[in-house]
C-alpha positions as CSV (number, residue, x, y, z in Angstrom):
1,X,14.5,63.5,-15.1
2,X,15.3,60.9,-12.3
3,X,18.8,59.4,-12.7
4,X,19.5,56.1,-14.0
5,X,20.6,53.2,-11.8
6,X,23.0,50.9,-12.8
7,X,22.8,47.4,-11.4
8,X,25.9,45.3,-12.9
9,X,26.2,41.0,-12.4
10,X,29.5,40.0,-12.0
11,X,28.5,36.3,-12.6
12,X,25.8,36.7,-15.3
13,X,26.9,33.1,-16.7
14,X,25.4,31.4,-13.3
15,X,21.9,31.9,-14.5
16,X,21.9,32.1,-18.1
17,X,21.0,35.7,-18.6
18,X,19.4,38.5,-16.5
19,X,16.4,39.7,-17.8
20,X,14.7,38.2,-14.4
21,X,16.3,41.0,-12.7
22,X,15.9,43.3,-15.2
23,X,12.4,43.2,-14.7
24,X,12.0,43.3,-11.5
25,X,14.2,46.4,-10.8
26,X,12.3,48.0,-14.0
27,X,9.0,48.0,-11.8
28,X,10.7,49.6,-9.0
29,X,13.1,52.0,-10.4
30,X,11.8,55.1,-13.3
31,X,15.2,53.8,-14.8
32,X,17.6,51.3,-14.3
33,X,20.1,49.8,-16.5
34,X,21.5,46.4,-15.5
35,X,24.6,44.9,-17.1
36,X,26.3,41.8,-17.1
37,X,30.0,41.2,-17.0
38,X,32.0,38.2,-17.5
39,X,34.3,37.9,-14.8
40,X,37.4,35.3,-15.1
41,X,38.4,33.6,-12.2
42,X,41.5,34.9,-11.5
43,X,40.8,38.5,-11.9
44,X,41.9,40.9,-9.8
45,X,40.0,43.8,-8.1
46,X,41.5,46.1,-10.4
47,X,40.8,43.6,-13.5
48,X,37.2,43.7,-12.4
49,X,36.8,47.5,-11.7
50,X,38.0,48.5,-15.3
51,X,35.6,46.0,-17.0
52,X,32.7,47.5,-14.5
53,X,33.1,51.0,-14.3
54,X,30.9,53.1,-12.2
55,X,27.9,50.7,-10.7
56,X,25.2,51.6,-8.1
57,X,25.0,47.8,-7.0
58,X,27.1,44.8,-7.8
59,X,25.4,41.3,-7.9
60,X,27.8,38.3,-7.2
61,X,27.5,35.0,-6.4
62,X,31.3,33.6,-6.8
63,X,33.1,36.5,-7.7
64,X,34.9,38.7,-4.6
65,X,34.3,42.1,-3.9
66,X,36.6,44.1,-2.1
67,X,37.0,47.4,-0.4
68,X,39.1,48.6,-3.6
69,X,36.5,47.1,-5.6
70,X,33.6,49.3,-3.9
71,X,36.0,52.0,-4.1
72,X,36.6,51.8,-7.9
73,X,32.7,51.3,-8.8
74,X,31.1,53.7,-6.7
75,X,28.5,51.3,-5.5
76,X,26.5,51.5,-2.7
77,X,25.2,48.3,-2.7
78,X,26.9,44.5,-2.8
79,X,24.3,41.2,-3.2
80,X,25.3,37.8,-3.1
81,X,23.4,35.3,-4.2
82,X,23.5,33.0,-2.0
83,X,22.8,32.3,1.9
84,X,25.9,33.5,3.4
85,X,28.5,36.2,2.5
86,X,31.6,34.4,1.6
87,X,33.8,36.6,-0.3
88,X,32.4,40.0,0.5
89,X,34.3,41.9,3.1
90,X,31.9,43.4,4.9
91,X,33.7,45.0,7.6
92,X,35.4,47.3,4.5
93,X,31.7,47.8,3.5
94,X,30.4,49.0,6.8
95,X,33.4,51.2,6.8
96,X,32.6,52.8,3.5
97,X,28.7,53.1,4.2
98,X,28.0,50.3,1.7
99,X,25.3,48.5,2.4
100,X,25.5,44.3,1.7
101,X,22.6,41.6,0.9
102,X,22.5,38.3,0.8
103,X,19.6,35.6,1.0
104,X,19.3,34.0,4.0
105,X,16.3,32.3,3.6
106,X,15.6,30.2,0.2
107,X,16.2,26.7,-1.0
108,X,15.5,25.3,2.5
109,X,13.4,22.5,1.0
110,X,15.6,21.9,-1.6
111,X,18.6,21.6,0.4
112,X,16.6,19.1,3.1
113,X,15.9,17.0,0.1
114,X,19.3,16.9,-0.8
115,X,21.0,16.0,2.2
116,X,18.4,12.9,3.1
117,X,18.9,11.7,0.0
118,X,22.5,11.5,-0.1
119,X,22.5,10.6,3.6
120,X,20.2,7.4,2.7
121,X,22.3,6.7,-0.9
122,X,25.6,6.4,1.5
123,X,24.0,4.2,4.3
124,X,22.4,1.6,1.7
125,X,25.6,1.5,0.2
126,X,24.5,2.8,-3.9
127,X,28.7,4.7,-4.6
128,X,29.7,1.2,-3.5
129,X,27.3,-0.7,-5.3
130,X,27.6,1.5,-8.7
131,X,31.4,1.1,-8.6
132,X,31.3,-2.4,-8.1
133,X,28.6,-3.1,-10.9
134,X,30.7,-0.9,-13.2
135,X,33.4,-3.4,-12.6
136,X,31.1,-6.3,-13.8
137,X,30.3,-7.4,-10.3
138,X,26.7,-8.8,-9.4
139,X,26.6,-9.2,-5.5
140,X,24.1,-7.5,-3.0
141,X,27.1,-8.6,-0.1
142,X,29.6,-5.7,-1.7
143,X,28.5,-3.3,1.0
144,X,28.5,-4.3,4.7
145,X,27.1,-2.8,6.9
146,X,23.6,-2.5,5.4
147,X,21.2,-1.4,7.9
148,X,17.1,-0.3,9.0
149,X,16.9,3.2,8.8
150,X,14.6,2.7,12.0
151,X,17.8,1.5,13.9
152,X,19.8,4.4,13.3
153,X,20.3,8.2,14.4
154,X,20.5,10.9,12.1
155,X,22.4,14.4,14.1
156,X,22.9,17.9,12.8
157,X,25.3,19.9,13.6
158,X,23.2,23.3,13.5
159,X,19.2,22.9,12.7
160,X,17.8,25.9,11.0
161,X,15.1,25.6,8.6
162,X,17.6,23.4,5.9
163,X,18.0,20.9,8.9
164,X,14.6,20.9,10.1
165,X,13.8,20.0,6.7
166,X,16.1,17.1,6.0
167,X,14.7,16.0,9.5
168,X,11.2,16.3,8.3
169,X,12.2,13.4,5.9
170,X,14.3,11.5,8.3
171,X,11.6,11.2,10.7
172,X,9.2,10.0,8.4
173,X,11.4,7.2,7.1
174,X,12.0,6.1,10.5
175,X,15.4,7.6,11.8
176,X,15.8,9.3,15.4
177,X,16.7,13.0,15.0
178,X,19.4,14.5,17.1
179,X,20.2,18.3,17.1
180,X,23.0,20.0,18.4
181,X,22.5,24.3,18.0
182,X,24.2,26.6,20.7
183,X,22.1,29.1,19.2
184,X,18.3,27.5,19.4
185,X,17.0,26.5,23.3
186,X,16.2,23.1,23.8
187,X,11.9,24.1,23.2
188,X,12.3,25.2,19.8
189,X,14.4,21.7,18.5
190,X,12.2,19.3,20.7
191,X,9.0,21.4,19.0
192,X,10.6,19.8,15.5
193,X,10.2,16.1,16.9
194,X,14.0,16.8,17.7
195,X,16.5,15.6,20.4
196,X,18.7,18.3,21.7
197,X,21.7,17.5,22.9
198,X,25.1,18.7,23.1
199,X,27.5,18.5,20.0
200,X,30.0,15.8,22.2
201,X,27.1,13.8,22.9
202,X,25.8,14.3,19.2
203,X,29.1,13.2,16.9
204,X,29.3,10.0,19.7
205,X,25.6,8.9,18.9
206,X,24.3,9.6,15.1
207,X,25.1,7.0,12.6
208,X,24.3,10.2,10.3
209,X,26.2,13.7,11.2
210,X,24.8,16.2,9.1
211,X,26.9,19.3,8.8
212,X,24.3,22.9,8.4
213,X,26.8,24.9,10.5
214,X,27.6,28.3,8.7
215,X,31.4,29.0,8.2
216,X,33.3,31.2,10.4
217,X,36.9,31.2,12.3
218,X,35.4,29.4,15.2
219,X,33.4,27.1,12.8
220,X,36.4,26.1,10.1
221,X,37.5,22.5,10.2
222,X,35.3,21.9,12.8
223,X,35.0,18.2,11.5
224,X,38.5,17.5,12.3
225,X,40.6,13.8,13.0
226,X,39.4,14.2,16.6
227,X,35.6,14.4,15.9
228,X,36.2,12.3,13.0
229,X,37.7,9.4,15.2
230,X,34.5,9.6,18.1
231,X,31.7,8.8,15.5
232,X,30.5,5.6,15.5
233,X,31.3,2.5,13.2
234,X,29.9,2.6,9.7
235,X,28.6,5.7,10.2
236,X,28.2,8.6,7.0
237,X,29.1,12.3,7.2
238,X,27.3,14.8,4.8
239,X,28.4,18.2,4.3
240,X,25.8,20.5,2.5
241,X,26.9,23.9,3.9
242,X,30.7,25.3,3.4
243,X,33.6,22.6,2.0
244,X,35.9,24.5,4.9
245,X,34.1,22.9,7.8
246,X,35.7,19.8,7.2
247,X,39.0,18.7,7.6
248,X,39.0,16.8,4.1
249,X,43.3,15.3,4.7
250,X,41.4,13.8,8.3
251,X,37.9,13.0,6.2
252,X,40.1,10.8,4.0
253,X,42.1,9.1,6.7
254,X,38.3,8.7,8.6
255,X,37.1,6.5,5.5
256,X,40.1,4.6,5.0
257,X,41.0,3.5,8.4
258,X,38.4,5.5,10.4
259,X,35.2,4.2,11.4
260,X,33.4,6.5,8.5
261,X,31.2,4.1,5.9
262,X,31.1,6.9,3.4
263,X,30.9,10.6,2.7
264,X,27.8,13.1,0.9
265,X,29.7,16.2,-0.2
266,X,28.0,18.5,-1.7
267,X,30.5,21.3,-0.6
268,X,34.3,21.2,-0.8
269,X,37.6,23.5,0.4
270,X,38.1,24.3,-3.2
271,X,35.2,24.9,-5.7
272,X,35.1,23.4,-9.0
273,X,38.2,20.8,-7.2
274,X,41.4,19.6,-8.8
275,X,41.1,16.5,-11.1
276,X,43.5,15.6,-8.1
277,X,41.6,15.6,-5.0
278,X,42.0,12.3,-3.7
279,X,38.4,12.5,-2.3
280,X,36.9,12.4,-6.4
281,X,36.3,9.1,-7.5
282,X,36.3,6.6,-4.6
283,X,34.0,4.5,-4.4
284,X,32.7,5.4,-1.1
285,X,32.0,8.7,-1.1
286,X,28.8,10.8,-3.3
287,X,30.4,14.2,-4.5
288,X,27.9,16.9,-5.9
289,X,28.9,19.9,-7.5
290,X,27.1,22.3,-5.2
291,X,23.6,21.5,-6.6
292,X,22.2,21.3,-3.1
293,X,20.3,24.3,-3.5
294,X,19.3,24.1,-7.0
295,X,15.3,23.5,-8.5
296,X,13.8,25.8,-11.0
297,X,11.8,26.9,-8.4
298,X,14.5,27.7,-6.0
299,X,16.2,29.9,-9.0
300,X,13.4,32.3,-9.6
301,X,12.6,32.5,-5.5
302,X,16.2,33.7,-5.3
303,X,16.3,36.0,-8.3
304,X,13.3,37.2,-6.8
305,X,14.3,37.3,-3.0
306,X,18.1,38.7,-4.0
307,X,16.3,41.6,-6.4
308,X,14.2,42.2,-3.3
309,X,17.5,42.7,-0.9
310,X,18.7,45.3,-3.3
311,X,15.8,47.5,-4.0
312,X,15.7,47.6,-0.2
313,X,19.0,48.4,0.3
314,X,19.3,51.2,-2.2
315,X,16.2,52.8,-0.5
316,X,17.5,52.8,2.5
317,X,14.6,50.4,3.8
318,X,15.1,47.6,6.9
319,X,15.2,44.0,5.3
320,X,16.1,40.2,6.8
321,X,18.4,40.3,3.6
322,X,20.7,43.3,4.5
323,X,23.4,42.2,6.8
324,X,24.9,45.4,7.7
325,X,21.9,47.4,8.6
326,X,23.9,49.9,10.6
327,X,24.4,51.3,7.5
328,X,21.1,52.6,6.6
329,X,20.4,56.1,6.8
């Protein structure tokens, strides 16, 4: 009699249930058993191990996992869902033999749809209009400037397939694209209708910066008061990736005496924010509460993609999904 697996979410409450899962590991495993477990906030590793117990796999999306944690479960296998790996420590993993998934490749439409349309809300002025309405005002002069698309530059900082897709849109409505990517040669960007150039040359030039960089040490606050202070007049910064890539004290001081029209945040340093963050509220900056991502389609293609990472990684078997392959026997 084969052994059953036990698959545990630590963050079952960010989908609803997981009977998705559930049925897709049942076709692949003689028997699983996948649990859900309500994980507060402020739990600590230890918190979260006794309410676990033994697990083959642990599914996250917000919730941490440490090397104590691994240790206290027994798993051999750590998923985030999501693009990146924020909150796992893989290095402890590797170390321990555990292997750890994420999804690197979903949502990229959804995400490109997101970050044109806030860039275009903010540069045709709708949080100034709404808040000015709201206060019982009726006049189209309440944002200034309000310019052609067609005049303006739209830049990414980064441009993998979530910036390629916001810059399908862009082009089409008439902006010019500018990329900056140490990572891509110039071919593959120009290939996308793109302008390469370098990332001086790009925060100088777009009237849009569009921030798809991932977040590392060399990558955090990289959207500081100096970069902030070299964009052009009236121009819009939109953050769709990691909140910790922007200095948001220097974002603030950019939009109240900087040249910064507004902001599109999608992302922010802390996630849900204070009722205090001074960025909430104004009337010149969109705030979303991480949604960028989010269609019912992109839900099941994750579910699907993430269940995918973790079959492979308990079998042992290559995947784009498993970010510490080294550890595959």
């Amino acid at each position: 009699m084969s052994r059953t697996v036990r698959i545990v979410h630590l963050d079952p409450d960010w989908f609803g249930d997981v009977e998705q899962e559930r049925r897709a590991f049942e076709r692949e495993f003689d028997a699983v058993r996948v649990d859900a477990v309500d994980v507060p906030a402020d739990a600590s590793a230890g918190e979260i191990a006794r309410e676990v117990g033994e697990a083959d796999a642990l599914l996250t999306h917000y919730t941490d996992v440490s090397g104590p944690l691994m240790d206290a479960t027994g798993c051999s296998v750590v998923s985030r869902y999501a693009t990146g790996i924020d909150g796992i420590d893989v290095e402890a993993a590797t170390e321990r033999g555990v292997k750890i998934a994420n999804v690197p490749t979903y949502c990229d439409r959804e995400v490109g749809e997101h970050v044109a349309t806030l860039a275009m809300a903010c540069l045709r002025g709708l949080p100034q209009y709404t808040s000015s309405t709201a206060d019982g005002e009726w006049d189209w002069s309440a944002v200034d400037p309000v310019r052609s698309f067609s005049e303006l530059s739209f830049g990414f900082l980064a441009f993998g397939n979530k910036a390629r897709a916001a810059a399908d849109i862009a082009t089409a409505v008439g902006f010019e694209c500018l990329a900056a990517d140490p990572f891509l040669d110039d071919e593959t960007i120009e290939r996308a209708g793109v302008e390469p150039v370098e990332f001086d040359e790009l925060i100088e030039r777009c009237d849009v910066l569009s921030v798809n960089a991932p977040l590392t040490d060399e990558t955090r606050e990289i959207i500081d008061e100096d970069v902030l202070e070299r964009m052009p007049d009236s121009s819009v910064l939109i953050n769709t990736s990691r909140g910790e890539l922007v200095d948001e004290s220097a974002l603030l001081d950019a939009l109240e005496d900087g040249p910064l029209l507004s902001a599109g945040l999608d992302v922010l340093a802390n996630e849900p924010p204070a009722e205090t963050n001074p960025l909430l509220g104004r009337s010149d900056v969109f705030v979303t509460p991480h949604a960028a991502w989010y269609s019912e389609r992109s839900v099941d293609e994750l579910i699907e993609k993430g269940s995918e990472a973790v079959i492979a990684a308990y079998e042992e078997h290559q995947h784009e999904g498993i970010v510490n392959p080294e550890t595959l026997e």
